[in-house]
MITOR-488602 format. One line per 8 residues: number of its first residue (from 1); their letters; for each residue x, y negated, z of C-alpha. Coordinates in pm, 1 decimal, m for minus. Each point is the difference from the previous one (the first is absolute). Layout:
// MITOR-488602
NUM> A> X,Y,Z  ...
END
This chain:
// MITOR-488602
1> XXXXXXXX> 10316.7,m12470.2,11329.9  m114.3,359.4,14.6  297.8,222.2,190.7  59.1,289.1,m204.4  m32.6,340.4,168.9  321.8,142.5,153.6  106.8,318.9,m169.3  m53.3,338.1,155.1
9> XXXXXXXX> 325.4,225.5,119.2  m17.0,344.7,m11.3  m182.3,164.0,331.4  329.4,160.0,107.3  259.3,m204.8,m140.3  159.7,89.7,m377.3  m6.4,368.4,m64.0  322.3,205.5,m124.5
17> XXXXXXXX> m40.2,209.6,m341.4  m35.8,337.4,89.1  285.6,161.8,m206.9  m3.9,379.2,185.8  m173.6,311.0,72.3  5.5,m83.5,350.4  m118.0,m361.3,m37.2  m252.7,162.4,m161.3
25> XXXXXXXX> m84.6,190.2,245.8  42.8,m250.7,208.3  m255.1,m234.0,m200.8  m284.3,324.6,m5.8  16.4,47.8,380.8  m93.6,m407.1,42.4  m251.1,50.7,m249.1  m168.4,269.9,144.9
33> XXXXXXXX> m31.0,m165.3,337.7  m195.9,m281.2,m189.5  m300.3,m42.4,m57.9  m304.1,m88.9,m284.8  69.4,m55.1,m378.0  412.5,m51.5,m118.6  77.1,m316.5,m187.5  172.2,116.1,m300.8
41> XXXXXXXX> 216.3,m167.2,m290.3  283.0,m4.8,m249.3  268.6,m179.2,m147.8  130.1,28.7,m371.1  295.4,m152.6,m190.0  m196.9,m4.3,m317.5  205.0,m317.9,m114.2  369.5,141.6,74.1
49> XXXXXXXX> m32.4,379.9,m55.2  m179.4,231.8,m247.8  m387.4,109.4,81.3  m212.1,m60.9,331.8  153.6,208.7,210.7  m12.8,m58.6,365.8  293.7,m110.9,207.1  m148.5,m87.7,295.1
57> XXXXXXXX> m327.6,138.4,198.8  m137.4,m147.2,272.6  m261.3,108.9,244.9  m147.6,m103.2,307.3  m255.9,141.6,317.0  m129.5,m194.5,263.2  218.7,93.7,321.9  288.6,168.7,m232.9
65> XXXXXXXX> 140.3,m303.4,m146.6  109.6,m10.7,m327.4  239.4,173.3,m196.2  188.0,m80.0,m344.5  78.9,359.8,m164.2  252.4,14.1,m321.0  m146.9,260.5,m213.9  337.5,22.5,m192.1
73> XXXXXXXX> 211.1,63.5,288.7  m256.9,251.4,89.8  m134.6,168.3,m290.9  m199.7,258.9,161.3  m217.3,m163.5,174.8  m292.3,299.2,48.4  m17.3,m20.6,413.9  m118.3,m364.2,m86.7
81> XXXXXXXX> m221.4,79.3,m242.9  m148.1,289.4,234.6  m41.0,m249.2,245.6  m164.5,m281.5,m233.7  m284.0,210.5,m136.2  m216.3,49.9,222.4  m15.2,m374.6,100.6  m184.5,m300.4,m139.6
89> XXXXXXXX> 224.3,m253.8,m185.4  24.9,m353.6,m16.8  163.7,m147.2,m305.3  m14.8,m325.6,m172.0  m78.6,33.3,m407.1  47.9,416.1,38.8  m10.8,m4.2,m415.3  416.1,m160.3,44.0
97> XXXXXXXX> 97.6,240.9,292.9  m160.0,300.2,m36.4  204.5,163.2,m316.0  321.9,m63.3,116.7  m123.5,141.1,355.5  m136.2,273.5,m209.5  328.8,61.2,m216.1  215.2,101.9,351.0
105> XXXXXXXX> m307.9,203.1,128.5  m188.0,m194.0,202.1  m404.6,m6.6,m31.2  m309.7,m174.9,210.2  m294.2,228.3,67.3  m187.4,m304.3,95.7  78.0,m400.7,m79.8  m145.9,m342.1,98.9
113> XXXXXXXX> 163.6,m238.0,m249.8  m18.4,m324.0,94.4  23.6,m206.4,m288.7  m300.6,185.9,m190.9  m184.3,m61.9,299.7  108.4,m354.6,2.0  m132.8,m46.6,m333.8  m334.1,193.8,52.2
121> XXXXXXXX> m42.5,m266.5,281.8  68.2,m321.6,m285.1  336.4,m110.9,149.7  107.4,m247.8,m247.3  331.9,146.8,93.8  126.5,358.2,100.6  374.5,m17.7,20.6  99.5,124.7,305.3
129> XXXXXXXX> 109.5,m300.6,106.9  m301.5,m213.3,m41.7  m247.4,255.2,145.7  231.9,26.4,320.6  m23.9,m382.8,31.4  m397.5,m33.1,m82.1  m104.9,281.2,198.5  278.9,49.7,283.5
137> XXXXXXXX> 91.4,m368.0,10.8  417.2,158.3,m12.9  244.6,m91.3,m218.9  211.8,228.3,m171.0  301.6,m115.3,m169.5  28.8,108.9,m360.9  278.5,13.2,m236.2  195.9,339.9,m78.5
145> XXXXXXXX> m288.5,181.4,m134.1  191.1,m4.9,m347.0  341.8,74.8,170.8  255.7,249.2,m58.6  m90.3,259.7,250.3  239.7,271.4,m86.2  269.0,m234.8,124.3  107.6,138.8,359.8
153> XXXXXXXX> 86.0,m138.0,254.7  m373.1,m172.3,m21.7  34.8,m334.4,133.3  m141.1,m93.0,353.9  m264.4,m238.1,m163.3  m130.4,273.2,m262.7  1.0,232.5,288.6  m236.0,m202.0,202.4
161> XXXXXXXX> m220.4,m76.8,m310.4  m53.7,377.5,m93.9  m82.2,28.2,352.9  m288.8,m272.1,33.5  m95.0,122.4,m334.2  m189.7,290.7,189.4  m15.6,m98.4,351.6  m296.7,m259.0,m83.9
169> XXXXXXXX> m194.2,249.7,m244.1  m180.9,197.6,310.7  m146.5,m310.1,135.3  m35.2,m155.2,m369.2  m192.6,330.1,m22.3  m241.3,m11.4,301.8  m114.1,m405.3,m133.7  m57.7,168.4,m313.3
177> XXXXXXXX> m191.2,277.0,29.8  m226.2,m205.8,268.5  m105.6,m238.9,m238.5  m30.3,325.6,m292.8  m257.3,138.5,250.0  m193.8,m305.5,108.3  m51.2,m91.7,m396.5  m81.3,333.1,m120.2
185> XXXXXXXX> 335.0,103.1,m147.6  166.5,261.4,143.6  m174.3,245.7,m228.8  180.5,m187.5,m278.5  310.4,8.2,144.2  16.8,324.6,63.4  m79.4,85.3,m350.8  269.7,m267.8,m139.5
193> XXXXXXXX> 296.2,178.3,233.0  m128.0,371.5,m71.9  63.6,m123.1,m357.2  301.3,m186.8,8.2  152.9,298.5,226.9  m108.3,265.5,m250.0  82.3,m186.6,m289.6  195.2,211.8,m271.2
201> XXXXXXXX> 331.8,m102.5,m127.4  m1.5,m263.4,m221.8  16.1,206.8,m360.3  345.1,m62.9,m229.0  m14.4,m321.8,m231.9  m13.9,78.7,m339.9  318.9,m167.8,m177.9  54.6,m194.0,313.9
209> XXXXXXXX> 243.6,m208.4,m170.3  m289.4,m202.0,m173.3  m2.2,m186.0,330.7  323.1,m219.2,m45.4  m78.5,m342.6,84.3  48.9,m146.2,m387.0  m71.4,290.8,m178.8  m305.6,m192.9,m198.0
217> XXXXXXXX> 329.3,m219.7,m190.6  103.1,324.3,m171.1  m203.1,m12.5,m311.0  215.0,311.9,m167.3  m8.7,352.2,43.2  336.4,m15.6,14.2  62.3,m264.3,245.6  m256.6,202.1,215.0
225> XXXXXXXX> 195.0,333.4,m67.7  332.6,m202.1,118.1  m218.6,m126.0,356.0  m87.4,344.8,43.6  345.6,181.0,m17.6  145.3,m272.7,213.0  m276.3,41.5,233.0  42.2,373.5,52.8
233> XXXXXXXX> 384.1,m30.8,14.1  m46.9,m242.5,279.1  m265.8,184.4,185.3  218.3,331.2,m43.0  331.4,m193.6,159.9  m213.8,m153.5,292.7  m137.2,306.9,133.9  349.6,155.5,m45.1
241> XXXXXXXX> 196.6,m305.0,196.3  m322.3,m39.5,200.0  m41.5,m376.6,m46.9  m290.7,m190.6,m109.6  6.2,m49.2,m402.7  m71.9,m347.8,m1.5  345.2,m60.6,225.8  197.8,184.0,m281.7
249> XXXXXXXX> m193.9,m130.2,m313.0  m288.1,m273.8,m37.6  m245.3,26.9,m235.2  55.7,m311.6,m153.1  337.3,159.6,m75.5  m204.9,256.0,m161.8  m202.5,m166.2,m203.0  286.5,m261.8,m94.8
257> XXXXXXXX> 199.7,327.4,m165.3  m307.6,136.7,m146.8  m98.4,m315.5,m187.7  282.8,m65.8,m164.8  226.2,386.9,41.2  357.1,m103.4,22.4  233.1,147.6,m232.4  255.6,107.9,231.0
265> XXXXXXXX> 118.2,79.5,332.8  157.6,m310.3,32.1  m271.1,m204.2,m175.5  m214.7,165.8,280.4  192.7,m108.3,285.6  m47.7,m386.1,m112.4  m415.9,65.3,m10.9  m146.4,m184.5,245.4
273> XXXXXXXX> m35.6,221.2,341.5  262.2,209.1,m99.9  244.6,m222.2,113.6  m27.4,95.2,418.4  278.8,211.1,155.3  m302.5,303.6,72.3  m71.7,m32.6,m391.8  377.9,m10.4,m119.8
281> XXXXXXXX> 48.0,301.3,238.9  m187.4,239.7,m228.8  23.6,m129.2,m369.7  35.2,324.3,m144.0  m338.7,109.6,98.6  m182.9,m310.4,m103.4  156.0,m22.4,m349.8  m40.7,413.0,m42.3
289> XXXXXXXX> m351.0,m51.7,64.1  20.3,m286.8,m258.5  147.5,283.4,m268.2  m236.7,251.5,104.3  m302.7,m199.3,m93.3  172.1,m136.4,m301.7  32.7,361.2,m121.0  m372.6,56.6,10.6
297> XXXXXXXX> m182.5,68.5,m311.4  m298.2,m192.9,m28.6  m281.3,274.9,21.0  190.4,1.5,373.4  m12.6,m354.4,56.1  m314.0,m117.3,266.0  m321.0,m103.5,m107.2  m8.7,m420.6,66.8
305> XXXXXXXX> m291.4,79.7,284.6  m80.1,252.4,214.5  m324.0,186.9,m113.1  m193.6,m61.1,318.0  m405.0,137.1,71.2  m8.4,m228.9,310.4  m189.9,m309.5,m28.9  195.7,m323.2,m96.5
313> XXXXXXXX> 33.5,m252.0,242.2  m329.3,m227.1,2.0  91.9,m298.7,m158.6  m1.7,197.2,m327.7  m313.8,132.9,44.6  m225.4,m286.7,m180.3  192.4,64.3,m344.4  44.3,350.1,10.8
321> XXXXXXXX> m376.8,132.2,198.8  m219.9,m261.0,27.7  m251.8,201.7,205.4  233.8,163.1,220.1  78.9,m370.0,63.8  m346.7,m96.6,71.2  m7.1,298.3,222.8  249.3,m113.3,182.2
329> XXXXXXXX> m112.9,m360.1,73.8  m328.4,103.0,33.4  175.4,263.4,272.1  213.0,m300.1,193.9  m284.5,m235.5,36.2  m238.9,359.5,219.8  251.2,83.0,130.8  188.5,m331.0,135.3
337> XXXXXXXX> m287.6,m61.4,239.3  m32.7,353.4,111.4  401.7,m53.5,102.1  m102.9,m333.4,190.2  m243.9,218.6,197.3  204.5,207.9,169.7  311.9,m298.6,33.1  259.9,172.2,m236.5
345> XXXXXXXX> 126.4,m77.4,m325.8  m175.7,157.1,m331.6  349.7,197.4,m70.1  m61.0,123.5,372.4  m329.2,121.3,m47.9  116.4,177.9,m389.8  316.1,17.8,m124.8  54.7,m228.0,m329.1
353> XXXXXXXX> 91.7,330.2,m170.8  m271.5,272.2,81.0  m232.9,m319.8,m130.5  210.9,m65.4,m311.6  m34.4,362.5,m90.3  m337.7,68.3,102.2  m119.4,m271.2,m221.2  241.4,2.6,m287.1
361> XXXXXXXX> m143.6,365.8,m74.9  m347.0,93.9,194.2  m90.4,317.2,75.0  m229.4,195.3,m266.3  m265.1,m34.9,213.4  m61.9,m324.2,215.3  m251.2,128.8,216.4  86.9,m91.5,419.7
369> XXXXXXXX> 133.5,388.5,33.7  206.2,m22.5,m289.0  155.9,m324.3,106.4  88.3,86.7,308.9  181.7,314.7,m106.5  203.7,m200.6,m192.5  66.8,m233.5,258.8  149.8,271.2,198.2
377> XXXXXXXX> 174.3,176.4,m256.1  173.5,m304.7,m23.6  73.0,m7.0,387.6  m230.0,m231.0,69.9  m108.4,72.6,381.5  m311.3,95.1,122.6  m31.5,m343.3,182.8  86.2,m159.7,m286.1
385> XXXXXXXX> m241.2,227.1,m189.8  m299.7,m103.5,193.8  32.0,m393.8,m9.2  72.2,m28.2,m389.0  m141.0,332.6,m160.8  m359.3,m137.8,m44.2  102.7,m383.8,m125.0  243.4,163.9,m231.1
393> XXXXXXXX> m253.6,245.8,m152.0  m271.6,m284.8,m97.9  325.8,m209.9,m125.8  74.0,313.6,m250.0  m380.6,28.0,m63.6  m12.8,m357.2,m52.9  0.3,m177.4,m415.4  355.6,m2.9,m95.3
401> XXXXXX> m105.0,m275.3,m220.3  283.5,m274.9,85.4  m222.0,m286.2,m130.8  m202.1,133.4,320.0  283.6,m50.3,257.9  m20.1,m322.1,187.7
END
């Protein structure tokens, strides 16, 4: 029987939340007697409270120890971020912390992400967790990622985990980039975190209440106009109470009143997921967002689908483009082996959507120049660009004939 790697402790024992201005000045005096790139990361409470703000930061140096900053406590935190900039940061899956690092003022200059590189190497797995134990041969105990981290006092146990969380990523960082080098990656890398560092906000969602889960049971304009208001009217009281929708109102509840509108207050407070204590609380709103959308005329009433110019998702490609699905098999099978070449996955070497929409509409022109622009207007990187640009312009110069597809 295999004995399972002991868990690591923080280096200096579990580190206090620093609360202060003098703690944090406290925490920036360590820090600056460090030295080499700062292990950074943050916690959410995404589930409990509204948005993806950050409750907890954490950051580490080699010689400073580590410190576990609340950004709430301490909402100006510019003598940190003056600090920060100039040095390289470590973070695992930067896409999830960087916003909400972002959002209280704090920016990298400079990142090595260590899940992208992960991937760019062909780990089968790039939670932080598993690369730690395949690389470092530690083990890091998991398990309050998806806790409520506004609560305080933070418990000794989530304390210690926030604390591990970026005391391994410096030497998780240094296996890494080793092995980047030695197979002829860095270059890549360094493109993938300049563009996962720079990347611009994600833009608003248009009608983002299409995204219920359930919404495709609403066959009415009606019923959709009733998911809609009661969406809004929850979204509008979470952000005001600060609490995560989905703990004041499912969206089975949702779509349960929007199927079949209720014809009263108290008719609503028998519909299915209206019947907790968080959805009793605020009746009112729910069944005057019920009236509102009754009181719609119908030119005001939503369309049944979202007009959309994006592709559709692949499956419905054969009945609806034939070619662009020939393309697109035809674009799998050159570029599958191309992906085995340099040990990563295909959606590694191209993301599943630049392909989708570089096939589902080609450029005017298909010549190699032409595709390649598109490729990067599509944020495709340069990497990227140069492994697939050629197979993908003869697949778009190639018969889009299905009876010719294999």
């Amino acid at each position: 029987m295999t004995d399972q790697p002991v868990a690591r402790e923080p280096l200096l024992g579990i580190p206090d939340v620093v609360d202060t201005p003098g703690q944090l000045t406290e925490a920036l005096a360590s820090l600056a007697q460090g030295h080499g790139p700062v292990g950074i990361d943050a916690e959410r409470a995404s589930g409990f409270r509204y948005g993806q703000r950050a409750y907890l930061i954490q950051v580490y140096r080699r010689d400073a120890g580590t410190w576990l900053i609340d950004p709430i406590a301490l909402p100006d935190l510019s003598r940190l971020a003056e600090f920060l900039a100039p040095l390289e940061w470590i973070v695992h899956a930067a896409s999830q912390d960087l916003p909400c690092l972002a959002e209280v003022g704090v920016r990298p200059t400079q990142i090595f992400d260590t899940e992208l590189a992960g991937r760019l190497l062909g780990r089968e797995r790039v939670s932080l967790g598993h690369l730690v134990a395949s690389e470092l041969g530690d083990h890091l105990e998991k398990g309050h990622g998806a806790a409520d981290w506004s609560v305080r006092p933070l418990p000794d146990s989530w304390r210690r985990y926030a604390a591990l969380d970026v005391e391994v990523l410096p030497d998780l960082r240094d296996h890494l980039a080793v092995e980047l080098e030695s197979t002829g990656k860095l270059d890549w890398a360094l493109q993938e975190f300049d563009a996962v560092m720079n990347a611009p906000p994600a833009p608003a969602r248009i009608q983002p209440w299409r995204r219920t889960t359930g919404l495709h049971r609403l066959r009415h304009r009606r019923s959709l106009a009733v998911a809609a208001s009661l969406w809004h009217a929850r979204e509008e009281l979470a952000e005001r109470i600060d609490t995560s929708p989905g703990r004041i109102l499912n969206d089975s509840a949702i779509i349960e009143a929007a199927a079949a509108p209720p014809t009263s207050a108290e008719a609503l407070g028998a519909v299915k997921g209206f019947t907790t204590a968080a959805a009793r609380r605020h009746r009112k709103i729910w069944w005057d967002a019920i009236c509102q959308a009754n009181e719609l005329a119908e030119a005001q009433l939503p369309a049944t689908k979202l007009v959309s110019t994006d592709p559709p998702p692949a499956r419905g490609w054969p009945g609806r483009n034939a070619a662009a699905a020939t393309r697109l098999q035809r674009a799998k099978a050159t570029l599958s082996p191309i992906a085995e070449s340099v040990h990563m996955p295909l959606e590694n070497l191209l993301s599943p959507d630049a392909l989708r929409r570089l096939l589902w509409v080609p450029p005017a022109e298909t010549t190699l120049a032409a595709v390649q622009q598109r490729l990067l207007d599509l944020g495709v990187r340069p990497w990227q660009c140069d492994l697939t640009a050629v197979a993908l312009t003869e697949v778009l110069n190639t018969s889009e004939d299905p009876a010719v597809a294999d």
